[in-house]
C-alpha positions in Angstrom: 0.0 0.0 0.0 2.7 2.4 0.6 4.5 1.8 -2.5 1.3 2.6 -4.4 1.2 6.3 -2.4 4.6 6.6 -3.2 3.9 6.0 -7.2 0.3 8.5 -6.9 3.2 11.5 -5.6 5.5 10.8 -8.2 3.0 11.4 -10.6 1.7 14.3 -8.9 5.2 15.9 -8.8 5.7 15.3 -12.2 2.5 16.9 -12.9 3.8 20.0 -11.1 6.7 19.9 -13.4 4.7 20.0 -16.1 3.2 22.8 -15.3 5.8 24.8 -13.9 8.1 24.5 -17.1 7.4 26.5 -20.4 9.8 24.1 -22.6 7.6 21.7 -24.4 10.0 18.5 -24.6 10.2 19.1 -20.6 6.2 19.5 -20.6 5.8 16.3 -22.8 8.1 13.7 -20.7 7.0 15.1 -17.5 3.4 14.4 -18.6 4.4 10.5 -20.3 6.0 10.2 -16.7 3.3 11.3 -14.6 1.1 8.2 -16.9 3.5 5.7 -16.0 3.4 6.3 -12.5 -0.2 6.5 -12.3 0.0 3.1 -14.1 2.4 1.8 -11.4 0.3 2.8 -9.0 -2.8 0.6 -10.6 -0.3 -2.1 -10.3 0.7 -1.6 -6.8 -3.1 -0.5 -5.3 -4.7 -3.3 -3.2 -8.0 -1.1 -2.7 -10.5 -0.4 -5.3 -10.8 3.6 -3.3 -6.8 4.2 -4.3 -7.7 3.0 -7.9 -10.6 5.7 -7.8 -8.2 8.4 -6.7 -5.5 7.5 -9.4 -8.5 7.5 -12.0 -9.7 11.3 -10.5 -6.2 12.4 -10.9 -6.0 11.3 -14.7 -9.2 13.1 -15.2 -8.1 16.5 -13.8 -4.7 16.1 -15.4 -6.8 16.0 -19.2 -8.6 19.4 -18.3 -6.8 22.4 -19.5 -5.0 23.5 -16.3 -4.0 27.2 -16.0 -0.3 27.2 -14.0 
């Protein structure tokens, strides 16, 4: 269970890196990180609620975000 809390902040942080930087190839493999990690984190969850939060955070992360 930790692991997959550890995999959810990863992909938040590379979220905020995302957002922070204006260079696009930074932008982009912040962004294909952030997926991964969210993927490792369906891979790691052992409760449906986690899986719910990873699925809320891929949602938000699709709508334009103003940084």
């Amino acid at each position: 269970m930790i692991s997959s809390f550890i995999t959810l902040t990863l992909a938040i942080a590379c979220v905020f890196v995302a957002c922070k930087f204006n260079v696009e190839l930074v932008q982009l493999v912040a962004s294909l990180m952030a997926m991964f990690w969210v993927g490792l984190s369906f891979f790691y969850s052992p409760f449906p609620v986690e899986t719910l939060l990873a699925i809320a955070f891929i949602i938000t992360t699709n709508k334009k975000v103003k940084c």
